[in-house]
N, C-alpha and C positions, 0 to 999 in steps of 0.2 A: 736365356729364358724365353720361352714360349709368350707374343703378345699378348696379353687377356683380351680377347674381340667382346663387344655385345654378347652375344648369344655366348658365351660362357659363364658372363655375368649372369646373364637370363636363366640359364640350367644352373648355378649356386646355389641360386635363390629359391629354384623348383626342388634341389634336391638335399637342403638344408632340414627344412618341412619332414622330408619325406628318410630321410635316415634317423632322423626321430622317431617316427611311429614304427622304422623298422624296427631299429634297435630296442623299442619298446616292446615289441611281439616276437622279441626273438631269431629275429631272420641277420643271420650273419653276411658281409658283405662277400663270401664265394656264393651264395644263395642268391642274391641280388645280381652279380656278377654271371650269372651263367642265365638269368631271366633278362638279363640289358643282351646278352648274344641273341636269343633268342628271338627278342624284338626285330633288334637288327634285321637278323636273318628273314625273318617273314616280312618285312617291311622292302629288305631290295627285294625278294622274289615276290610277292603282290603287288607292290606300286610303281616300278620302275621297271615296267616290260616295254618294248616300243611299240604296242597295238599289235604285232602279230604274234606274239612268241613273248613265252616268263624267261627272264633271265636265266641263262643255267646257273649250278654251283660256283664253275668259274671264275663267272662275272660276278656274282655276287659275294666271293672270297677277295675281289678286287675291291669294292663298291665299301664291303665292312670292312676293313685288314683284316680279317679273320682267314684261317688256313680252308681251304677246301673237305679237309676232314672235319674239321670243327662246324663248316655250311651245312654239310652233311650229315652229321650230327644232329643238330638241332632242326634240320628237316625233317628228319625221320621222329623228330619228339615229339614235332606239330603237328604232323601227320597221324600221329598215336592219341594226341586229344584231340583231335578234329572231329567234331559230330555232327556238321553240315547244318549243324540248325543254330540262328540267332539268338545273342544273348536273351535269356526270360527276362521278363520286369519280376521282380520280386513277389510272392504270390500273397503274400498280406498285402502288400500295393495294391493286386490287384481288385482283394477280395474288399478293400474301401473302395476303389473307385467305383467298382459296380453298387457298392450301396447307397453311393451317390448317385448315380446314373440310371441305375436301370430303374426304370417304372415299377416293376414289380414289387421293386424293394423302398418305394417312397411311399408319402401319403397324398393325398389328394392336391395337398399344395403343393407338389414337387421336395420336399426336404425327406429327407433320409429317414424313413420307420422307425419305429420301435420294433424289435422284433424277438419272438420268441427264438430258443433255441433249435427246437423241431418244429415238424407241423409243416403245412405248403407254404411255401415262400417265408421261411423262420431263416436264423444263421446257416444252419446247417445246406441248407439251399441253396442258400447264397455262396456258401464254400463250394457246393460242389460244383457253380455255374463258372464260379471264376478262379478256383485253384486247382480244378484237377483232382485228382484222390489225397489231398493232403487231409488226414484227419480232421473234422472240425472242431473238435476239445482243441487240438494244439494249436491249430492257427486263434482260436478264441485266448488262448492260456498267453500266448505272446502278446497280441490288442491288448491284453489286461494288464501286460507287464508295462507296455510303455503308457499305460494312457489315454490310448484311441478308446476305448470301449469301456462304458460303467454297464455294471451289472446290478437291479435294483432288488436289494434285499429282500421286497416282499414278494412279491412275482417271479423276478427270476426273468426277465425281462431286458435284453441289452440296449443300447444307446450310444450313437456315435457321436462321440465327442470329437474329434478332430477329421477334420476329412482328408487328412495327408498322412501316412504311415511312416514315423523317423525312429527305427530303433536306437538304441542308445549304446555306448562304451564300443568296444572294440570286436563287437558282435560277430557274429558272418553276415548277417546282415546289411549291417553298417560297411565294414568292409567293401562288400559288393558294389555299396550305393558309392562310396570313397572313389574304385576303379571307374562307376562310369560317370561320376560329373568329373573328376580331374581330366580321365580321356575326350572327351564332352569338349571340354573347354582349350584341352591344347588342340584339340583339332579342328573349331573355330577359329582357335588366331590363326593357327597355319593355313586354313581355305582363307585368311583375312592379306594372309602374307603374297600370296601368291595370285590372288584372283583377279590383280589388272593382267597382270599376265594371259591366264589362262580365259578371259573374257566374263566370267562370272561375277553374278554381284555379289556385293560383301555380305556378310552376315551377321547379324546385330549384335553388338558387344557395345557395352558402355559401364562403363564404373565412377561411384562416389567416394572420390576421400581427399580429408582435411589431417594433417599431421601436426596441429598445439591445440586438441581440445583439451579443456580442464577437465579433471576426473569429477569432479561433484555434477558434469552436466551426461556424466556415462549412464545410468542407470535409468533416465529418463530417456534416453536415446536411442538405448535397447531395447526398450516395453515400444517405443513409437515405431523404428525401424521392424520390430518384428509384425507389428500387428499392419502395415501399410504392406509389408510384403507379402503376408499369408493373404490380405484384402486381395492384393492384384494378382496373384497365382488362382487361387478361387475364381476371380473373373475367366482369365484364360481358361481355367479345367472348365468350364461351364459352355465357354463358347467351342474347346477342341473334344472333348471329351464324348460328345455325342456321335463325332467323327469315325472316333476308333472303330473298326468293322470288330472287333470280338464284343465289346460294347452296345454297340446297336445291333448284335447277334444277324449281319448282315451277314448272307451265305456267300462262302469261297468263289462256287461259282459265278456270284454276279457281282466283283471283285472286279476294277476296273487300273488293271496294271499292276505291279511289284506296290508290297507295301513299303509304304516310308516310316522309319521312327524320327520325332521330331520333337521338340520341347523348349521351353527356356527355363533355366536353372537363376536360385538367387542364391547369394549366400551373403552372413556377416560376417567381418572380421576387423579384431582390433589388437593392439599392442601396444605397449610403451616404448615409445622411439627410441630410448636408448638402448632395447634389446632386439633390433634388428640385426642379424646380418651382417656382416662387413662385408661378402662376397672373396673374391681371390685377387 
């Protein structure tokens, strides 16, 4: 029998989570199974070329035990969705932060408008400055679904209630947000894993947790944890946010190098320790 190392423990436990939510939407394991080649595949041929040259299929049929038909295979899939352009931030994301942000759309104290639907600088405005041609009924019709946006019965007059866009249940949405804080964060520890190496400094990770708290002290611990974390996320959007060049509608051309995307993510979680996991 095969030793159980670390890091097999460590992928259990990542993928305990995550064959749950499969199995809960449906996606059977030749489905999952042919998206872990895939990985694979694109991961030996991007990240492990030696500086002059990409791995051929070869090497990379060696690299994953995958056959060379099988490299080739799923090169040619990636190649077929490749669009050359970087993941989008979600465009209700986008269309809050801009009503956070941009002047246009605040009042004189800096806080976020009241704003009409139409009219110069109303929602409709604001959709189309920061989503592109996404109808503005539907990007409105979603806000209203989760929450972010009251609509005031007499006027007809929106209000942003929350200045962070989290849709809810198993959305596409959500989904999308799910790929990129879990990608996010395995790819924080592994630039954390490797960066004496590589000469790089680490990058900020830190986590809180206590495993015998009593349940009667749960409830009071999630109204405080939530409301200290939206505090300190609000600080940073305030101090990075102005940054963003789509944001401060700062023109392409006077664009000073490749953009970066960057962030810190928080999240809560809890369980009852006797339904963890036992791993392999």
């Amino acid at each position: 029998m095969k030793k159980t190392t670390p890091l097999n423990q460590a992928l259990y436990r990542i993928l305990r989570p995550l064959a749950r939510l499969l199995l809960r939407n449906g996606i059977p394991f030749s489905e999952f199974a042919d998206l872990v080649k895939r990985a694979y595949v694109e991961a030996a041929l991007e990240d492990f070329d030696d500086g002059r040259r990409k791995p051929t299929d070869s090497r990379a049929a060696v690299m994953t035990g995958l056959t060379r038909k099988e490299v080739k295979r799923q090169r040619e899939i990636l190649a077929g969705q490749s669009t050359g352009e970087a993941p989008h931030t979600n465009r209700a994301s986008r269309v809050v932060s801009g009503w956070v942000h941009d002047a246009a759309f605040q009042t004189n104290g800096g806080e976020p408008a009241i704003l009409s639907f139409d009219g110069e600088f109303g929602f409709s405005d604001l959709v189309k400055r920061y989503s592109g041609d996404m109808p503005p009924r539907a990007v409105l019709d979603e806000l209203l679904r989760v929450g972010v946006v009251s609509v005031d019965a007499e006027s007809g007059k929106l209000a942003l209630q929350q200045r962070a866009y989290v849709p809810a249940g198993d959305s596409e949405e959500m989904l999308q947000i799910f790929g990129e804080d879990v990608s996010d964060l395995i790819a924080t520890i592994d630039h954390n894993l490797v960066c004496d190496e590589s000469g790089r400094p680490p990058l900020f990770q830190r986590t809180l947790t206590y495993n015998n708290v009593p349940p009667e002290v749960m409830e009071r611990w999630r109204t405080h944890a939530a409301a200290q974390s939206q505090a300190l996320l609000e600080q940073l959007d305030q101090w990075l946010g102005p940054h963003d060049r789509d944001l401060s509608r700062q023109e392409s051309g006077n664009a000073s190098g490749d953009a970066v995307r960057t962030g810190v993510s928080i999240f809560y979680f809890e369980e009852f320790a006797g339904k963890r996991g036992k791993g392999q």
